[in-house]
N, C-alpha and C positions, 0 to 999 in steps of 0.2 A: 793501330787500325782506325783510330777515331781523326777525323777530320782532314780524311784525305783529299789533295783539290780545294781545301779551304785555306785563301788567306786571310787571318784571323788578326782585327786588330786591337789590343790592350790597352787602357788609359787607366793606369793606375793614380788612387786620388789618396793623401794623403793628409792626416789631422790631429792633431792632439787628444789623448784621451779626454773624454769629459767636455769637447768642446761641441758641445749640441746644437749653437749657432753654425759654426763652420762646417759639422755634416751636413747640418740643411741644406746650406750653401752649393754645396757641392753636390745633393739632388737634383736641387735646380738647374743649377750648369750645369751635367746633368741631359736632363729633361731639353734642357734648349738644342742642347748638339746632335737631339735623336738619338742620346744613349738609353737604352729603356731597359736595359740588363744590369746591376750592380750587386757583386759577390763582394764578401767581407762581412759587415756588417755585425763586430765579435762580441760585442760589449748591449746588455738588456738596455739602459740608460738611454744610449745613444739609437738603438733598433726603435725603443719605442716612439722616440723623437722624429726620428726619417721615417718611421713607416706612416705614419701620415703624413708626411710630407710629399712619401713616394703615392701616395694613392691619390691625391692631390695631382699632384706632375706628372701621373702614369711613367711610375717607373719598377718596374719587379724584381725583388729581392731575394739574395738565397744567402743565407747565415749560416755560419759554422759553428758558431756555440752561444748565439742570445737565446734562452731557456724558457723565456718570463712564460705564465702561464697566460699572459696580457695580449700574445702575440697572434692565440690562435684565436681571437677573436676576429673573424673576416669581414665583421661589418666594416668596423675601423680600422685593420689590416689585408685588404682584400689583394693584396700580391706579395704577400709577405709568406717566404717558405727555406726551409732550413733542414740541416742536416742532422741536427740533434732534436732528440723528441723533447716534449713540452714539460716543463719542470714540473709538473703534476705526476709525471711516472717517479719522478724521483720519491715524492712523499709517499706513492706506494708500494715502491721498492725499501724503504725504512720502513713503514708501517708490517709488510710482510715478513721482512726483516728481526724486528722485535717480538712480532708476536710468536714468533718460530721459536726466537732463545726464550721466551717465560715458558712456553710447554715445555721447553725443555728442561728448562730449571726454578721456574716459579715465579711469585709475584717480584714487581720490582724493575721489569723492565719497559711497561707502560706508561710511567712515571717521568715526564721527560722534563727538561728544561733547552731548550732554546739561546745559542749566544748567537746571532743571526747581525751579520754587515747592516751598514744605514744604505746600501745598494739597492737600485729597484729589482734585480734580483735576488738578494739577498730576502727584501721585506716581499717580496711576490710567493717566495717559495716557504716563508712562516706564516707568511697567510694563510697558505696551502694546508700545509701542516695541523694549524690553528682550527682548520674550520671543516676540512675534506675528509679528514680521519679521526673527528675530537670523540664518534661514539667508541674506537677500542684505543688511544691514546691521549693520555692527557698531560695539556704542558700543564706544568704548574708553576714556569717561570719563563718569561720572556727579554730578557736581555739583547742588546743592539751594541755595537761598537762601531766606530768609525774607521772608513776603508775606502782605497780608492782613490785617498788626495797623494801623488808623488811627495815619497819623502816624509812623509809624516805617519801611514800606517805605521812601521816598526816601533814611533814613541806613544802613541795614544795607550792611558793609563787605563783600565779595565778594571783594575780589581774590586771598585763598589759594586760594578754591575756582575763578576762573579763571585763575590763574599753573598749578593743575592742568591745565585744561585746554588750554591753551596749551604744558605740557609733556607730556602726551599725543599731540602730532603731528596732533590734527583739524582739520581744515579746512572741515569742514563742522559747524556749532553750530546745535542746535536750542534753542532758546529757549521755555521753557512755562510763562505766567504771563498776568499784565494788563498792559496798557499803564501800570497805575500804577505798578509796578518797572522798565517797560523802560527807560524813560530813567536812571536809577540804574542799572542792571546795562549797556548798553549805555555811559556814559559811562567806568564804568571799567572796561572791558574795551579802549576806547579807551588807555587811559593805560599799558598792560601791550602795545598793537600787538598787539592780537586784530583788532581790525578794518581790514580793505582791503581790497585786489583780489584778495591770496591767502587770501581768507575768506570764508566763507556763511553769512549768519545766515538762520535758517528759522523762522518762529515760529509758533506757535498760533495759533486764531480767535481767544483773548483778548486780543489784542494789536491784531489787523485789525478786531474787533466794537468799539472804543471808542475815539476819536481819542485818541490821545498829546500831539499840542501841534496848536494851531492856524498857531504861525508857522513861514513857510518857509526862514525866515532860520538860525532857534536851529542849536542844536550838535546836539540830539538830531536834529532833521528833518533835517540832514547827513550824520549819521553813518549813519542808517537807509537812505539810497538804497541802493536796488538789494536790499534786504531782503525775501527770501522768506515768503509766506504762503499761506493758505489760507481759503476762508470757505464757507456755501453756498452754489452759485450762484445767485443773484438775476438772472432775465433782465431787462435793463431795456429792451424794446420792446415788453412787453406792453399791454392796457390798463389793466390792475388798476394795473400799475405806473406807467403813467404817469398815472394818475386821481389817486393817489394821491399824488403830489408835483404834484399841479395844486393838491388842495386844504392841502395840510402851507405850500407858499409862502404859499396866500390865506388861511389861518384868520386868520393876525395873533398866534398865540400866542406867548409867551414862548420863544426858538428853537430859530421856525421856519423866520428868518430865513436860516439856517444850511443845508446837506445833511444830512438824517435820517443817522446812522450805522449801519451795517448792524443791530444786533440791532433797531433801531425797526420793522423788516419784519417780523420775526419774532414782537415784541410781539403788533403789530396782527395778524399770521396768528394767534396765538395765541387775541385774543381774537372774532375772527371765530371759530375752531374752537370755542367755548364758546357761542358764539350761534345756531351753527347745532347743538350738542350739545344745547339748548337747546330748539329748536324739533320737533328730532324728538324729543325725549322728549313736551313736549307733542303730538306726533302721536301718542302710546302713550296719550295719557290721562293719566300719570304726574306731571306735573307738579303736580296738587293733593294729592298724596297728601303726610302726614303725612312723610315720613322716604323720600326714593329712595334705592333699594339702591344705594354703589358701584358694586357689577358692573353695571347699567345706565349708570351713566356712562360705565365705563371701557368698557363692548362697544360703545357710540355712537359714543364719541369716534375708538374705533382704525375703525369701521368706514366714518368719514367721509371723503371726496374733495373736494379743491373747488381751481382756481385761485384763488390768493391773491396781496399784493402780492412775496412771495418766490420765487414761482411756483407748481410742483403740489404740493399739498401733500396725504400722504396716511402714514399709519401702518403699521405693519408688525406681527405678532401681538406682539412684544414691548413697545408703544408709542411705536419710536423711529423719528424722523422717517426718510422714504424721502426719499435729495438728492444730486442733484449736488455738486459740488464747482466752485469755480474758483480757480486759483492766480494769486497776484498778485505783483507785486513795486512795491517802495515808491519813490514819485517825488514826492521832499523839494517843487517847482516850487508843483507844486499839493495837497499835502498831502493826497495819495490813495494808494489804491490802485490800479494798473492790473491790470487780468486779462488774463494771456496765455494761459493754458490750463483746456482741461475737463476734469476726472478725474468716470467715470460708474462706478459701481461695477457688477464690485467689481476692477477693475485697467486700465480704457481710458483710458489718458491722451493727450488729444489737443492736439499745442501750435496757436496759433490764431496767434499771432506770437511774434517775438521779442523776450525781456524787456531791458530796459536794468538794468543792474549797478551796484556803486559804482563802476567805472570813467565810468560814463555812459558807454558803448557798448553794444552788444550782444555782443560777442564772450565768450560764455562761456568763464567764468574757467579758468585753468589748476588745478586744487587738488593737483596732482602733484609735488608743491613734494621736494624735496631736497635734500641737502649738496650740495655741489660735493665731487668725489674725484680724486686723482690716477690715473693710470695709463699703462703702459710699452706700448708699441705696437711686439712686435714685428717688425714688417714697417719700419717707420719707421725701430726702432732708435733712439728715444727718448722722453725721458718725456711726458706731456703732462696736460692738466687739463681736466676738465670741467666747468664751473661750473654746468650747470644740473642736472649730476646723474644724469642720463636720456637724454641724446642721444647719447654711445657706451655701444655695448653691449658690457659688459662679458664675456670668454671663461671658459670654468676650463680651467686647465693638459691636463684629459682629452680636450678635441678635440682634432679635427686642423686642421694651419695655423692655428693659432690667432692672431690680433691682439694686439687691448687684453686687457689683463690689469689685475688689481689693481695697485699698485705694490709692495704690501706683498711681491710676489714677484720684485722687481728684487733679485739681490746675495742674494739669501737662503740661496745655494746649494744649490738646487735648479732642477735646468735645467727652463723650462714653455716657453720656443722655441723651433721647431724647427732656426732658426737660432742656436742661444746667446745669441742675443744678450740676455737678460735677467740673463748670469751671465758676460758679457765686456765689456760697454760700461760705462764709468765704474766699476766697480767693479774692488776690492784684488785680489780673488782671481779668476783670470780664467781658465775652462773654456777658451776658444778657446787659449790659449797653452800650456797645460795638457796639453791632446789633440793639437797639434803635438807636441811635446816628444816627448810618452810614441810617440806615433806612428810617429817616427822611428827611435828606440830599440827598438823591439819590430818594425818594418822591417828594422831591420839586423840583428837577434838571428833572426829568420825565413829570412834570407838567408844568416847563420851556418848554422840551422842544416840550411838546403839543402843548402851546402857542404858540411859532414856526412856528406848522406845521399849526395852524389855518391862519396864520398870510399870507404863502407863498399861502396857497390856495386861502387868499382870493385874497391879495395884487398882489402875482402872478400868478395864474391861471385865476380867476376869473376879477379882474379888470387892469389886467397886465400894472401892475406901472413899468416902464422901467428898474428900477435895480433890481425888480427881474427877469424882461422878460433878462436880459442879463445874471442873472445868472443860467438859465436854470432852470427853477421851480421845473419842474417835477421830475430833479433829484437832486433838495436841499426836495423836500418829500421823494424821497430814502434814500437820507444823513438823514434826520429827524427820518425815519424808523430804519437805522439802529444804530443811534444813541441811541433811547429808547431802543431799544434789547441790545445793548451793556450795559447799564445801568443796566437792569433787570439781566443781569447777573451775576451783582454782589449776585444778594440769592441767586444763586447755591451754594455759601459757606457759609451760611446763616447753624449754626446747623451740627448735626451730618452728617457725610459723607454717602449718600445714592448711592447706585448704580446708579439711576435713574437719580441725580442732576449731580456725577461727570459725568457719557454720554452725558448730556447736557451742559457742560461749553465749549469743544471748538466750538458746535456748536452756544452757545448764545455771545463768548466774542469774537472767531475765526473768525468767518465769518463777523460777524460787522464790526470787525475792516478794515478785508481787503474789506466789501464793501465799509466803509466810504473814506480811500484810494483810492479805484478802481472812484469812484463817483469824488471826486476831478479832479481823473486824464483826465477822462474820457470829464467832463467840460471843461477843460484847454485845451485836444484835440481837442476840437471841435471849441474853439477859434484860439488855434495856426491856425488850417487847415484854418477855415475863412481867417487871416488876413495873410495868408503865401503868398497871392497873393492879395495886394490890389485893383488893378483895375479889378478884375475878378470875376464875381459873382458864390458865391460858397454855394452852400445850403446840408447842413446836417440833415437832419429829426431826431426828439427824436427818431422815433423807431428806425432809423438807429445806434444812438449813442446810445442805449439800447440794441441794439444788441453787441457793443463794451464793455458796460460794465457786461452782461452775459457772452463774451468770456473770459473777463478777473474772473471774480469769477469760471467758470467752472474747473479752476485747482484748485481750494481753497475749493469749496463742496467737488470734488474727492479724495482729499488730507484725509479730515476733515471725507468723506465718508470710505475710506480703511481704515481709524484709526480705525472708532467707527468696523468697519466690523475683523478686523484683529487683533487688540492690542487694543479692548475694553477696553475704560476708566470705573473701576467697583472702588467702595470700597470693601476695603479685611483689611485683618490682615497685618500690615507690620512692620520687625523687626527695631526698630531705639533706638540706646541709651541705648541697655542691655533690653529694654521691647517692648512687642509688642500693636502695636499702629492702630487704626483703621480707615486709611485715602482711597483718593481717589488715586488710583494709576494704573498700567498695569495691565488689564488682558487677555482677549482672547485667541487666539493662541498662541503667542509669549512671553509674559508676560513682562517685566521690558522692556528690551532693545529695543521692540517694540514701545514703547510710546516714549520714546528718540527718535528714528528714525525718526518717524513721526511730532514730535513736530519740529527737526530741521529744517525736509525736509520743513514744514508750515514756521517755519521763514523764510529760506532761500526764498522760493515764493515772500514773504509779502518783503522781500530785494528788490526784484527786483520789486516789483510795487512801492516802494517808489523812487531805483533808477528814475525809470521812468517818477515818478511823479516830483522828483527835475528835470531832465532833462524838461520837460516842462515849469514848474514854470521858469526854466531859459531864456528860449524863447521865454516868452511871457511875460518877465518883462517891455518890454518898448511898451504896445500895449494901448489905448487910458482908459483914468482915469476910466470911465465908465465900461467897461471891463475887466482893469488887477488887478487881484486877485489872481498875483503871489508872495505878501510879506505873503497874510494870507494864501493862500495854501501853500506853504513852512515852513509856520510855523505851519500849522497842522499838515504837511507829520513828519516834525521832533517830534514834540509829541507822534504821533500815532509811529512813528518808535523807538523813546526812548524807548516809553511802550514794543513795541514787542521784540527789542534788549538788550536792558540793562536790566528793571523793572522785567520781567517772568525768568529769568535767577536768579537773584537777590534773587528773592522769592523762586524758588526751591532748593536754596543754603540755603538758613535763613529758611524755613520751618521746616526743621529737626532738627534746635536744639531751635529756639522758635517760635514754628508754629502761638502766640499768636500777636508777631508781625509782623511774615510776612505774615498778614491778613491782616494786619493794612498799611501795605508796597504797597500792591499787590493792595488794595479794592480804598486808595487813588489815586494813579497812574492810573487806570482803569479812576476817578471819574475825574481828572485832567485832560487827558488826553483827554477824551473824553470833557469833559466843554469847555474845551480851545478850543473846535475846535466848538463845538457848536455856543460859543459866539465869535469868529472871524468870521465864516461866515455871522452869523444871526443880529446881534446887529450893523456893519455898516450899512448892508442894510437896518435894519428898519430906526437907525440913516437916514441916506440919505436922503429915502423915505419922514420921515418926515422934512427933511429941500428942499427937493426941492418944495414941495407945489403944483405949478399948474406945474409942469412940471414933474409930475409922469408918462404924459400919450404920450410925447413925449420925441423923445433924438437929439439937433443937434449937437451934437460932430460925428456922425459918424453914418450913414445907413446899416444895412447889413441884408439878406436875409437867414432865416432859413423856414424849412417847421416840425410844427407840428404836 
């Protein structure tokens, strides 16, 4: 019914693929003979080449499969129009595509790599790809192969640029060419184990629009099963469509014999839309006229509607076809494509059933593929393995109760279980025997120094035997006081590093020390001051000389207090040694260099009450036997001031690279430190005590007046 009364005359132009001088050519003349219509136009290459040349020479175009997304630009193609939509639906048709199979079966399928032709549609359409959809897809590999030159796509060698790919981790490969390269790029992507069940090839209309091989048997028709595509939707229950393969069987022509392959729909829609371009120009009168403008071609052609054998077929202001999509997937049997789903633009992907895979099943593929790793299960208590990589889930040492762990954290010494056991089981150096030991030892040295304080209460408080009365009772049960505190401090490292425990160390090991310190010093003052005037009665009350030894700790809370307030001591994540490690260290406002700070500014303090302290001890080295307890306080202040100067320095240097024994460093020195000054104070006194017998309850070496 189309082009009745019309005599319609054809100049078919003919050129070698690739010869983009000689289409030009053929614009031209052309252009000169007043032909201003020219269909064909198959190849991106060659489209982009003439379409400027056509806008140049006024002449308007309608393409049957140039795709490039280059085309619908109308500045520089302004009568350029086509029966296939713009290669930009295709990348949204994959992108819909993919993100449909990861809901369905997870990560894995976003992960793509790219082996994309050196084609200007080939690199037009991984542009696309590259740049239109990188927020929910990303390549992680861009691969190109050569395509295109007669005769030589089938030898071009590939396998560097897919051994990339294949070392890139994708599992999902988008393929963008013709089916004349696929079977060459698909065979030796075989031979490298690109392809199988933990693999997705996705490929272009170029590959779906042209059969590949006719037999179901080959290696390429094998290897392709379950190969993802995409093409226009073509409804086949229409009647155009099926008119159309009523008469394609009966013509008899050269094969026919055969199924039309998809772009043959598109052909014939194409030149249906020139016939009826055709006709309504002749309905303008126009058609006798000397030379028809372009722009009446091109405003006809976009303005036309019509069911065709492809189905609706209709333009959009930029020329490019308006279409569904259907995605197919490849089944080697009958050397088709099946469609299982509709993509409508511009993102409704709807599955219609389910595709069969190279597995030949349906069960969509795993692409979630990873190493198998080992790892230590603390609750189990030993090690174990996961082969698939992803089905235990892996803890970091910063929970709580934590499980599986890395292995790489078994023996490393560093505790990440709450029960040890990642740093007692099968390994050399063993925290659980480790924290007995010390446990015990520091149980009994606690109970020592109870013993002690029963001792001063009774002997000195209560029955005040003269060498305790001289060494000031009340504050050898401070020094006792803070001696056990100091002690107990040592389980703050006791076990996995908790918030709770590192906040509490400089307050349980900090303040001890400097009150133990300050309590020395503080005694030894109160003697000097006594005997600085010996004919002169000088009286110093405890609470007076209590109130000296709060003046002196009030910078050592404050200190120990803007720490924990400002540069909170917390356990965190901390990088040490290429892995991250879960100790106690800065955090608060400040972070790292805040705990430095404060740690210094607290030595530097503790310096100066020791200065102090020697400076007393010095003073009062020649003052009556009974009283001077300047060789054992000197030699405490040097302990205590070892531990704080040298020993914490020491420890924060060895921690980092074996935290195992600078426990063992830190815990001893702590236990030493403090012992020695325990048993120099307490152990002559009792010593004494019991050697002077009746004369605990008086002293005549020397009379002196204090007020309790």
């Amino acid at each position: 019914d189309i082009l009745k009364d019309i005599d319609l005359e054809v100049d078919f132009r003919f050129y070698g693929s690739g010869s983009f001088v000689r289409a030009i050519e053929e614009i031209v003349i052309a252009s000169e003979q007043n032909e201003t219509l020219m269909l064909g136009n198959l190849v991106d290459e060659e489209s982009i080449q003439t379409g400027v040349a056509a806008s140049v020479y006024g002449v308007s175009q309608l393409s049957v499969s140039a795709s490039s997304s280059v085309l619908s630009n109308k500045r520089v193609y302004p009568y350029f129009s086509r029966v296939i939509a713009s290669a930009e639906d295709q990348v949204f048709v994959m992108r819909d595509t993919l993100l449909y199979f990861q809901e369905q079966r997870g990560p894995g399928w976003t992960d793509v790599a790219i082996m994309g032709s050196t084609s200007a549609s080939g690199i037009d359409l991984a542009a696309s790809l590259i740049t239109k959809v990188s927020d929910v897809i990303n390549v992680i590999s861009y691969q190109q192969f050569l395509e295109d030159v007669p005769g030589l796509s089938d030898f071009v060698d590939s396998t560097i640029e897919l051994a990339a790919i294949k070392d890139s981790g994708a599992r999902v490969i988008i393929f963008i060419g013709f089916g004349s390269a696929w079977g060459n790029i698909l065979t030796q992507a075989n031979e490298i184990d690109l392809v199988g069940e933990e693999y997705v090839w996705l490929v272009s209309d170029g590959v779906v629009g042209i059969p590949f091989t006719s037999d179901p048997n080959s290696d390429i028709a094998q290897l392709s099963r379950g190969t993802l595509g995409q093409f226009f939707h073509i409804p086949q229950t229409t009647p155009e469509f099926s008119s159309f393969l009523d008469r394609w069987f009966s013509s008899g022509l050269p094969g026919t014999t055969d199924a039309p392959f998809p772009y043959t729909f598109l052909m014939y829609d194409m030149i249906t839309m020139a016939a009826l371009a055709v006709e309504r120009v002749n309905e303008m009168n126009l058609l006798d006229t000397e030379r028809i403008s372009p722009d009446v071609w091109t405003d006809v052609i976009r303005d036309i509607s019509f069911e065709g054998v492809s189905g609706s077929v209709s333009l959009n202001e930029k020329g490019d076809r308006i279409s569904k999509y259907q995605v197919m997937s490849y089944v080697p049997e009958t050397v088709s494509w099946d469609p299982f789903a509709i993509w409508t633009p511009p993102n409704d992907f709807v599955l219609n059933e389910d595709p069969l895979w190279f597995s030949n099943t349906s069960n969509i593929p795993d692409l979630d593929i990873r190493d198998p790793y080992d790892y230590w299960s603390c609750h189990k208590k030993e090690k174990g393995r996961d082969q698939t990589g992803k089905t235990v889930e892996l803890h970091t040492p910063d929970g709580s109760d934590i499980d599986d762990i890395d292995y790489d954290y078994h023996c490393d010494h560093f505790i990440d279980c709450e029960n040890f056991s990642d740093e007692s089981v099968d390994c050399p150096e063993n925290y659980l025997v480790l924290f007995i030991v010390f446990g015990v030892i520091t149980g009994i040295l606690i109970c020592i120094a109870l013993f002690f304080l029963v001792i001063v209460m009774v002997c000195g408080i209560y029955l005040n035997y003269r060498r305790f009365k001289a060494a000031s009772p009340y504050f050898l049960v401070i020094l006792l006081v803070s001696i056990i505190l100091g002690y107990l401090s040592v389980f703050t490292w006791y076990g996995k590093p908790h918030p709770v425990s590192c906040a509490f160390q400089p307050w349980l090991l900090g303040l001890p020390l400097i009150s133990m310190i300050a309590t020395l010093c503080v005694k030894t003052f109160r003697l000097w001051r006594i005997f600085l005037s010996p004919l002169k009665k000088v009286s110093i009350s405890n609470l007076e000389l209590f109130g000296v030894w709060l003046l002196v700790m009030t910078p050592a809370v404050l200190i120990v207090g803007l720490w924990t307030l400002i540069s909170t001591p917390t356990a965190k994540m901390v990088h040490i040694g290429g892995e991250d490690h879960y100790i106690c260290a800065t955090g608060g406002f400040t972070g790292e260099p805040g705990g430095i700070v404060f740690f210094t500014l607290f030595l530097a303090y503790g310096a100066v009450i020791l200065l102090a302290g020697a400076t007393l001890s010095l003073v009062t080295r020649k003052l009556p036997s009974l009283f001077n307890e300047s060789t054992l306080v000197a030699i405490s202040i040097y302990n205590l001031g070892f531990l704080s100067v040298v020993i914490f320095p020491v420890f924060l240097l060895l921690r980092v690279y074996n935290p195992f024994w600078a426990w063992i460093i830190r815990t001893v020195a702590i236990l030493y430190a403090i012992t020695a000054t325990m048993f120099l104070q307490f152990v002559p006194k009792i010593v004494g005590t019991m050697a002077d017998k009746y004369y605990n309850r008086t002293s005549s070496v020397v009379s002196t007046t204090t007020k309790d």
